[in-house]
C-alpha positions as CSV (number, residue, x, y, z in Angstrom):
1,X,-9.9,-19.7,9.9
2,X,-6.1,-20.5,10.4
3,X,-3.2,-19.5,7.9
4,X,-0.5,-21.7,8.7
5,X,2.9,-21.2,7.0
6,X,7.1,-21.3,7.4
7,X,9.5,-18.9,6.9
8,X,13.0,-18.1,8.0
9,X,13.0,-21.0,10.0
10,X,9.9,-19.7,11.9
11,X,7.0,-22.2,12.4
12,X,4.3,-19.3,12.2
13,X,0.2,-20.1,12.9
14,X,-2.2,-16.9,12.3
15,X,-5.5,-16.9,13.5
16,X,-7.1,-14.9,11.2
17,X,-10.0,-13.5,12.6
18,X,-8.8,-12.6,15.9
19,X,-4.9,-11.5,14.6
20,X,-3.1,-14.0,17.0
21,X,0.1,-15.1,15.9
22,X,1.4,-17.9,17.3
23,X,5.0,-19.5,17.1
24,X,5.3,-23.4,17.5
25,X,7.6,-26.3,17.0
26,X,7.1,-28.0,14.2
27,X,5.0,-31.1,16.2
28,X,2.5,-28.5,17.3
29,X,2.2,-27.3,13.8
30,X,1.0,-30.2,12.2
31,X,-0.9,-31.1,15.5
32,X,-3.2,-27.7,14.7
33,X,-3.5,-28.3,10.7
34,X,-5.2,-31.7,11.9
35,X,-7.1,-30.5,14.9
36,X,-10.3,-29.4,13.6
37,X,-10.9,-32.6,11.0
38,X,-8.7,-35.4,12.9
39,X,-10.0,-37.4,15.8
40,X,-7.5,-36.7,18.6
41,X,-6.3,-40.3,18.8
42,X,-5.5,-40.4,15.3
43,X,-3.3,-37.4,15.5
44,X,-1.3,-38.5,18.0
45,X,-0.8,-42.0,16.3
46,X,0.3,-39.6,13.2
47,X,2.7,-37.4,15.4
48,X,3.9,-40.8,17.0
49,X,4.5,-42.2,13.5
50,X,6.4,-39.2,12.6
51,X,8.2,-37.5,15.3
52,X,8.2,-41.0,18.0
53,X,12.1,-41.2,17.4
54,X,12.6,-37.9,19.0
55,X,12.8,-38.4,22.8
56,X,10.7,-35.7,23.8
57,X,7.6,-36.5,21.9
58,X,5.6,-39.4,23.5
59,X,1.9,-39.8,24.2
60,X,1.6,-37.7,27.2
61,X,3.6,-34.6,25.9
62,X,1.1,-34.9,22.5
63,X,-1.7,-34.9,24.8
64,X,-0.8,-32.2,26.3
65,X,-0.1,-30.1,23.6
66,X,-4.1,-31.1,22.6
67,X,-4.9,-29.4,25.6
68,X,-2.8,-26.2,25.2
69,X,-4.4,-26.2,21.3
70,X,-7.8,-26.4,23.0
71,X,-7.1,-23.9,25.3
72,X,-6.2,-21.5,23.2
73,X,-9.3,-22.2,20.9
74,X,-11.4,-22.3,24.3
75,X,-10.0,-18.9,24.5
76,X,-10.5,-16.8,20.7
77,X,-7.1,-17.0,19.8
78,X,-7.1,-20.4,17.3
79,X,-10.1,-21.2,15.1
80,X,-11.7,-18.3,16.2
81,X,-15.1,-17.4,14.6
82,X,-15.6,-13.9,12.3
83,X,-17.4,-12.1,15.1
84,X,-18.1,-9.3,12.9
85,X,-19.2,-10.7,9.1
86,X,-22.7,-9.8,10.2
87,X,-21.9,-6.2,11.7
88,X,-19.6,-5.2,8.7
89,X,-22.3,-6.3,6.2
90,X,-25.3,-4.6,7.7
91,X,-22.9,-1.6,8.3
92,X,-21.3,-1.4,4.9
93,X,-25.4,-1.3,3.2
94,X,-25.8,1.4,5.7
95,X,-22.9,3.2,5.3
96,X,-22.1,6.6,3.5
97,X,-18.6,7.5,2.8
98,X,-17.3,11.4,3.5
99,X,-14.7,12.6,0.6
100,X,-11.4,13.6,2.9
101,X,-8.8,13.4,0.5
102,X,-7.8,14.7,-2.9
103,X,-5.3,13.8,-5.6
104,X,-4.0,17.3,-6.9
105,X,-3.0,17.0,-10.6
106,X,-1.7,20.2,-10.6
107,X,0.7,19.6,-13.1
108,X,-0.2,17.0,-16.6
109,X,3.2,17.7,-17.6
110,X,6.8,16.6,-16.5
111,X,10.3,17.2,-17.0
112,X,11.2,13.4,-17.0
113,X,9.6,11.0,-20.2
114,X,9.8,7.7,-18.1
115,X,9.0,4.9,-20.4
116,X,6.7,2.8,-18.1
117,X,4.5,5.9,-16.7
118,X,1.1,4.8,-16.2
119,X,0.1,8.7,-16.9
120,X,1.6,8.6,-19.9
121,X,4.6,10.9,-19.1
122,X,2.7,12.9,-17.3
123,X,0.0,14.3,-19.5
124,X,-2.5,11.4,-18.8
125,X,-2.7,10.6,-22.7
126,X,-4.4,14.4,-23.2
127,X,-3.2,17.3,-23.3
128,X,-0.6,19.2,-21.4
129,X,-1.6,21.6,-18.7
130,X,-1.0,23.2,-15.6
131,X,-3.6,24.1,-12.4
132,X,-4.8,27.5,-12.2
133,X,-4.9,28.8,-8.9
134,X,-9.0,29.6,-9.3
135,X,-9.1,25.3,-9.8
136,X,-7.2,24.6,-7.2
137,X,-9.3,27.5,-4.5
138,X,-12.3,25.6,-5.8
139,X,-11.1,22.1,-5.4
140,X,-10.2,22.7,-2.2
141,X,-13.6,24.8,-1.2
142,X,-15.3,21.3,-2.5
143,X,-13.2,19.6,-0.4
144,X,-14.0,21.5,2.6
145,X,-17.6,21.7,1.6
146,X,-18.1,17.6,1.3
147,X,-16.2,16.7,4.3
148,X,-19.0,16.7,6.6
149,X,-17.4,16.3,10.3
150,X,-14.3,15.4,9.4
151,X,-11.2,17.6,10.9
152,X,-8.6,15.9,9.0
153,X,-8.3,16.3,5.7
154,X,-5.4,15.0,3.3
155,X,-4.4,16.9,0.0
156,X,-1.7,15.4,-2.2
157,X,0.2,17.4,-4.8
158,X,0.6,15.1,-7.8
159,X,1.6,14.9,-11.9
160,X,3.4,15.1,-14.3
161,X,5.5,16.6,-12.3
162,X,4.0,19.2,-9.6
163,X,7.4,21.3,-9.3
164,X,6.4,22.6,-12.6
165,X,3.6,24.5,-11.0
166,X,5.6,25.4,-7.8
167,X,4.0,28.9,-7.3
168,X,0.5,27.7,-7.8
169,X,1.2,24.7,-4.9
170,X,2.3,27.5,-2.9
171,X,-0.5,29.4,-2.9
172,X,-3.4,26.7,-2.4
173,X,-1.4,25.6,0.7
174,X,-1.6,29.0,2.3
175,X,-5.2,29.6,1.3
176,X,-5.6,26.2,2.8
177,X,-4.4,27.2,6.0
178,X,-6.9,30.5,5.8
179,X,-9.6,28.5,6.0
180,X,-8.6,26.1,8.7
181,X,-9.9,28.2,11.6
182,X,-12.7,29.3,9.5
183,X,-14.1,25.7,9.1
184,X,-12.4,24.0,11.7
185,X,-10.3,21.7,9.3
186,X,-6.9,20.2,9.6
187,X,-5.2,20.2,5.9
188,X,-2.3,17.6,6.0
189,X,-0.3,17.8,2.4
190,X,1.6,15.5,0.6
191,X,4.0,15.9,-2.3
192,X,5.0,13.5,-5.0
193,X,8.6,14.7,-7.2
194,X,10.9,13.1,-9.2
195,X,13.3,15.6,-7.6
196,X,14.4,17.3,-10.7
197,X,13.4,21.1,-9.9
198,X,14.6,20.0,-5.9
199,X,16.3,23.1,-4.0
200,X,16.7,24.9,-0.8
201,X,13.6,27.4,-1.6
202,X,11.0,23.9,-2.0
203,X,13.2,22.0,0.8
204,X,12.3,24.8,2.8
205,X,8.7,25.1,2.4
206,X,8.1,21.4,2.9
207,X,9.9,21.3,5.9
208,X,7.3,23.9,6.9
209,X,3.9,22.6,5.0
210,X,4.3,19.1,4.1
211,X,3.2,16.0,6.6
212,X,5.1,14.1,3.5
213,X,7.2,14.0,0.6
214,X,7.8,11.2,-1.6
215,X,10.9,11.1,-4.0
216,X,11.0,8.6,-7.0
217,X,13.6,6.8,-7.0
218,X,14.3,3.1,-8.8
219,X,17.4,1.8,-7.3
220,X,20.3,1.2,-8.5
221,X,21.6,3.5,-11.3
222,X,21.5,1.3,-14.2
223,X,18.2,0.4,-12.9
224,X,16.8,3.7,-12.4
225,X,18.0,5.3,-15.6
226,X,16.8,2.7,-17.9
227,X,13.4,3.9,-17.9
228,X,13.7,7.2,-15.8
229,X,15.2,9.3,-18.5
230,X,14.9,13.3,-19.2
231,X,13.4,14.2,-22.3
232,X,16.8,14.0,-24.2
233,X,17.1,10.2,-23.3
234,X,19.7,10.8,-20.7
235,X,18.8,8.9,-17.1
236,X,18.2,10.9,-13.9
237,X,20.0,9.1,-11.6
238,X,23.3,11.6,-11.3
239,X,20.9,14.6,-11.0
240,X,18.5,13.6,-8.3
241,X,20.4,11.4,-6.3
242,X,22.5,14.1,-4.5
243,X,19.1,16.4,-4.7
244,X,17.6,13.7,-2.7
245,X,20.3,13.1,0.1
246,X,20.7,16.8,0.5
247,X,16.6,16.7,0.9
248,X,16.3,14.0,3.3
249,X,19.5,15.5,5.3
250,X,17.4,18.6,6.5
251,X,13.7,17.2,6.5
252,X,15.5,15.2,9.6
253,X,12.5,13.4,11.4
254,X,9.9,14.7,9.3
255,X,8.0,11.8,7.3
256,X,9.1,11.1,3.7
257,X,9.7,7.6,1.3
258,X,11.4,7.2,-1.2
259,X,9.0,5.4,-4.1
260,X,10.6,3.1,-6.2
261,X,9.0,0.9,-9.2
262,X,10.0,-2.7,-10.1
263,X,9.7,-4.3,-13.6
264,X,10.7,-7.1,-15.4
265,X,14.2,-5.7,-16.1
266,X,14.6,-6.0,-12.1
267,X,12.6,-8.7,-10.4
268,X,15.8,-8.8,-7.9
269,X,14.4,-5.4,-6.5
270,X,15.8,-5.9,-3.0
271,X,19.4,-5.0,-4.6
272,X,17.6,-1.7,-5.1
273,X,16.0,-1.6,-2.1
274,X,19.3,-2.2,-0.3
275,X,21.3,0.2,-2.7
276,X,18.6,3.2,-1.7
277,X,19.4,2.0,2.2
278,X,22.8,2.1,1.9
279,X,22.5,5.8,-0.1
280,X,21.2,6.8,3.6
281,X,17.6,6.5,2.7
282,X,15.7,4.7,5.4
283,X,11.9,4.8,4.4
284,X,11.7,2.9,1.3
285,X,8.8,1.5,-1.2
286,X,9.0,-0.4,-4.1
287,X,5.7,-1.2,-6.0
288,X,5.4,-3.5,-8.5
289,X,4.5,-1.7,-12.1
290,X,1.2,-1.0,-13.7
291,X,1.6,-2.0,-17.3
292,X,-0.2,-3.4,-19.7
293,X,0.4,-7.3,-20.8
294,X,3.0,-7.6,-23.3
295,X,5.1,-4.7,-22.6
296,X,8.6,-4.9,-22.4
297,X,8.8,-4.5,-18.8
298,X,5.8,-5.8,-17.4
299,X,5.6,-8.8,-14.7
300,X,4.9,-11.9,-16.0
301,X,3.4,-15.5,-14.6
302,X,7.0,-16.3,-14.5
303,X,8.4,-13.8,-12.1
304,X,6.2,-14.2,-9.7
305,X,7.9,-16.7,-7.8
306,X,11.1,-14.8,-8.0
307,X,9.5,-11.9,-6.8
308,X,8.6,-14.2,-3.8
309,X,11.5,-14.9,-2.8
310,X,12.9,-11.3,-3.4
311,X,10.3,-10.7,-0.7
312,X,11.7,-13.1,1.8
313,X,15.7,-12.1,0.8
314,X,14.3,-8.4,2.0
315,X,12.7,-9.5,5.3
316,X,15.5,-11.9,6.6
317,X,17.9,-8.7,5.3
318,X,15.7,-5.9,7.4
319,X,16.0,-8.0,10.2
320,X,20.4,-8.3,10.5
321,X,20.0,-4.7,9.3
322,X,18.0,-3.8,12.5
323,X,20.7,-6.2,14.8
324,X,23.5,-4.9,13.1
325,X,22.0,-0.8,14.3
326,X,21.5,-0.3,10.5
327,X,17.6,-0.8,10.1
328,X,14.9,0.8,7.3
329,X,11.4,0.7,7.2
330,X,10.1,-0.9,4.3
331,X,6.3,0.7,3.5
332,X,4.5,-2.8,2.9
333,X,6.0,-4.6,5.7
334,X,4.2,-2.1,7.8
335,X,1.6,-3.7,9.9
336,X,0.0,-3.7,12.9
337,X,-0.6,-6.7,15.0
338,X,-1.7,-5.6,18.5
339,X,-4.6,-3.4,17.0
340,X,-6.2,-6.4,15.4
341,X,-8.3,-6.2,12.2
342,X,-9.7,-2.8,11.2
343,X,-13.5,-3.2,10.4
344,X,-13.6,0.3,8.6
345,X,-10.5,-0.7,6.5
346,X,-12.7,-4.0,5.4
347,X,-15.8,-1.8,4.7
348,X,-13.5,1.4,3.1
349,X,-11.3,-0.1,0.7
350,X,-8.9,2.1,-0.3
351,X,-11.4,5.0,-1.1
352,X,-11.0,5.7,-4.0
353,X,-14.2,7.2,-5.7
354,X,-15.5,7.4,-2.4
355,X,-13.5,9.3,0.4
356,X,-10.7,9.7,-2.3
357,X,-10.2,11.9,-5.5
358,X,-8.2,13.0,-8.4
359,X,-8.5,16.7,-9.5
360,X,-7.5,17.3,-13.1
361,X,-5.9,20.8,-14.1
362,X,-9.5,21.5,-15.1
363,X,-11.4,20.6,-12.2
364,X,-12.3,17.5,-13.4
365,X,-13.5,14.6,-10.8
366,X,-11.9,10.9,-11.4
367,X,-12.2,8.2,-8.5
368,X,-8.4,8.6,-8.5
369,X,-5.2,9.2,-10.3
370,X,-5.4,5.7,-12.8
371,X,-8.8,6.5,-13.8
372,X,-7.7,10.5,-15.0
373,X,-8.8,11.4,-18.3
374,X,-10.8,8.1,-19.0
375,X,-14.9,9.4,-19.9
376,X,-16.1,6.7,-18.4
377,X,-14.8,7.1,-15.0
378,X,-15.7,11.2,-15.0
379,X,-17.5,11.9,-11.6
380,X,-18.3,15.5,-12.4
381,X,-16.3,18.5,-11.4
382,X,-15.5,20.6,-8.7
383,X,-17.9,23.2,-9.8
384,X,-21.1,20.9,-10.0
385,X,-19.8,18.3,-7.5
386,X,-20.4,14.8,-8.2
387,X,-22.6,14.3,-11.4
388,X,-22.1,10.6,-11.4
389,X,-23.4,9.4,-7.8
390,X,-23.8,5.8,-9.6
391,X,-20.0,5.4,-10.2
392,X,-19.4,6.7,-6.8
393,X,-21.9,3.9,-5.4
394,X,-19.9,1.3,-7.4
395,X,-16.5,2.3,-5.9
396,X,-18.1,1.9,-2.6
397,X,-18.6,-1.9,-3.3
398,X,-14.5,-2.5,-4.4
399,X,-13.8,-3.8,-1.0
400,X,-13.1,-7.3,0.6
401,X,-17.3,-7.5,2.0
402,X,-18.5,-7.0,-1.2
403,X,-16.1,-9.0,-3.3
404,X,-17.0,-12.5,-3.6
405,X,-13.1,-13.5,-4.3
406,X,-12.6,-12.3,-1.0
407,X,-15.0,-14.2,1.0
408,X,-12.3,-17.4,2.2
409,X,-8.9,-15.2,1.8
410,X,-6.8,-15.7,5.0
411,X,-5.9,-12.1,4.1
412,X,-9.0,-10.4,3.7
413,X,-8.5,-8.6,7.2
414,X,-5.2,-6.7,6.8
415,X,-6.3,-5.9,2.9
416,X,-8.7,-2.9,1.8
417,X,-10.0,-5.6,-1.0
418,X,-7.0,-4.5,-3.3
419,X,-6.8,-1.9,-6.0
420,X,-9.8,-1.0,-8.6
421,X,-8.0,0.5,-10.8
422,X,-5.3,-3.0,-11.3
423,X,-8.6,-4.8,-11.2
424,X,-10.0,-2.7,-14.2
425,X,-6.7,-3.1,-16.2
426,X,-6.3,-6.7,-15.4
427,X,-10.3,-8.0,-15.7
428,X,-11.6,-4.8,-17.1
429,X,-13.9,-4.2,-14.2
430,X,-12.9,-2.5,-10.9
431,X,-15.1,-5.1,-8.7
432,X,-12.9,-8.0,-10.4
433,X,-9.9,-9.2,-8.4
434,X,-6.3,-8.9,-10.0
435,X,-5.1,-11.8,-8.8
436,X,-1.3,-11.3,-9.5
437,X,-1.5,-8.3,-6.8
438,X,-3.4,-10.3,-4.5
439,X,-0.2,-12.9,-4.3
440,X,2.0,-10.5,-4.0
441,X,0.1,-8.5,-1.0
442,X,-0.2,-12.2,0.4
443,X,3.5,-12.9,0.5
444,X,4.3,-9.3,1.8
445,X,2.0,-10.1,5.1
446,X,3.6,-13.4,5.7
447,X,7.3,-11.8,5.4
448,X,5.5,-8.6,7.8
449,X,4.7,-11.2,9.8
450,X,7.7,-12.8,10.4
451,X,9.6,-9.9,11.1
452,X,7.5,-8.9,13.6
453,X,7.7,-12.8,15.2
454,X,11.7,-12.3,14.8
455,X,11.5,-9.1,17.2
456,X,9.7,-10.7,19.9
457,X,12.6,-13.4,20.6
């Protein structure tokens, strides 16, 4: 399977099952979208019919580039074959996933009432509550306990808001670390904020205990305070803003990104994106928002090629950035094409419900933090463990093997199968495929992919 597209003047060829990327003119491009169901002769009468007025295309240099296509087929990097469809099937049946990270909801509460939050500002459409320390020792003994081999383990502090419930994050990181040595486990902790309850005291201590942060931010300032408002309707921009610079100023090269969320108020999010860069921000997301149809700022059919293009404005922009000695990493143009596809990723998904979960204030199980507080997602609790194996066994099937939709997608091998919980909201059933993500996760690869092609010249 070939994926053949243009962008930013770039005549790009992927071959999708070994990762090649190849760069062409555009004769050589339309010589390969023939080669596999044109007689040879008949493509170079076609390329002489087309091109024959340019001087340098004549029936000897088209012949030659049939052998050069050839070669390179001869060779696994054009029309190669999927090696490993059988190995990943058989592997996937046999398979059983090891839980290694969790989704802390230490906090269903928040300081902010943002009117497009998924959790309902912050309290997961239930009641408000903070972790107790005793839940939190417990989820994290769980953890330990169902992680088999594993060294590495991943623990992300989430909301609400999880500043709210500072001391309690506090103390489950350093009765994390106790039991590091004990069990011979690695604990690697993340932590999601809105920035509000940001100072030097919780700068401090995540320069210390936190592999990551990530600061929600949307953009510009009438952007972001549109829908980012405090609880008296006033937006949060003027607040967090110099919170967040200060923040990123002394975690220096420690990892953070700042999270931004697109609507249908802004579908030209790159002016965000480039407002946040030029703020001094230079690891950056912006994800498209989970909403319901029919809501005020949800995507529609109609944005969709806008956002498309947006997508392109942002690569060809990262690219002069990066000449210019200005560059940012954008999180979804991250990609790695000299590993080639990663069989565990196709097999995996995003492992949610499987190797991933969410952990309510009250010990609650939920495949992960879109499911919280729905009964019929409950997995059990981290008392009992899982009480719901079934529901686990069904989140093991939301990836690109088992999905049908999957099957032909030129993507398939850079995608985990997409996400169960958009599928859910969007089909109302986590194995269905939400198609509107899948276009947009297509277009980010080909602009990832050119970027990439651009830095090799």
């Amino acid at each position: 399977m070939i994926h053949q597209y243009k962008l930013n003047g770039y005549n790009i060829v992927l071959d999708v099952y070994s990762g090649s990327v190849h760069l062409v003119d555009e004769v050589a491009y339309d010589m390969i979208a023939l080669f596999e169901t044109t007689p040879h002769q008949e493509i170079i009468a076609r390329m002489l019919a087309k091109y024959g007025q340019r001087e340098d295309v004549n029936e000897a240099e088209l012949r030659e580039c049939l052998d050069d296509i050839q070669a390179l087929k001869d060779a696994g990097k054009l029309f190669s074959q999927d090696l490993w469809k059988d190995v990943e099937q058989e592997a996937f049946e046999h398979t059983k996933p090891v839980l290694k990270a969790m989704c802390l909801h230490v906090a269903h509460t928040c300081n902010l009432n943002c009117d497009y939050c998924f959790a309902s500002q912050g309290n997961y459409h239930g009641d408000r509550a903070l972790m107790s320390f005793e839940v939190g020792k417990q989820a994290l003994d769980f953890l330990i306990a169902s992680s088999g081999s594993r060294v590495n383990l991943e623990v992300d502090f989430f909301g609400g808001e999880p500043l709210m419930n500072w001391d309690v994050v506090k103390q489950l990181v350093a009765y994390a670390r106790t039991q590091e040595p004990i069990h011979h486990k690695n604990f690697r902790f993340t932590l999601t904020t809105n920035g509000i309850l940001l100072n030097d005291e919780v700068t401090e201590f995540c320069n210390k205990e936190m592999h990551n942060v990530v600061l929600s931010l949307d953009g510009r300032k009438e952007v972001h305070d549109r829908l980012r408002k405090n609880l008296a309707g006033l937006g949060s921009y003027d607040i967090i803003v110099p919170k967040f610079q200060e923040f990123v100023k002394k975690r220096g090269d420690l990892s953070y990104y700042m999270r931004g969320t697109f609507t249908h108020d802004n579908v030209d999010f790159t002016q965000d994106i480039f407002h946040m860069a030029d703020l001094g921000f230079t690891e950056l997301s912006m994800e498209p928002v989970v909403s319901p149809p029919g809501e005020p700022w949800a995507l529609t059919d109609e944005d969709l090629p806008k956002l498309f293009q947006q997508y392109e404005i942002l690569a060809k922009e990262m690219i002069k950035r990066k000449k210019e000695g200005r560059p940012f990493t954008f999180y979804h143009y991250m990609i790695d094409l000299s590993g080639g596809p990663c069989l565990h990723k196709r097999m995996s998904g995003c492992g949610s419900g499987t190797e991933y979960l969410a952990v309510t204030p009250w010990g609650e199980l939920f495949p992960c933090h879109q499911f919280v507080n729905d009964p019929a997602y409950s997995m059990g609790n981290v008392w009992d463990g899982i009480t719901n194996p079934q529901l686990g066994e069904k989140f093991h099937r939301c990836n690109v093997v088992a999905n049908p939709d999957c099957r032909d997608c030129w993507a398939r091998l850079y995608c985990a199968g997409g996400c169960a919980a958009n599928a859910y909201h969007a089909r109302g059933d986590i194995n269905g495929t939400y198609t509107y993500g899948c276009e947009l996760f297509k277009k980010r690869i080909e602009c990832a992919i050119m970027i990439q092609a651009a830095e090799q010249e």
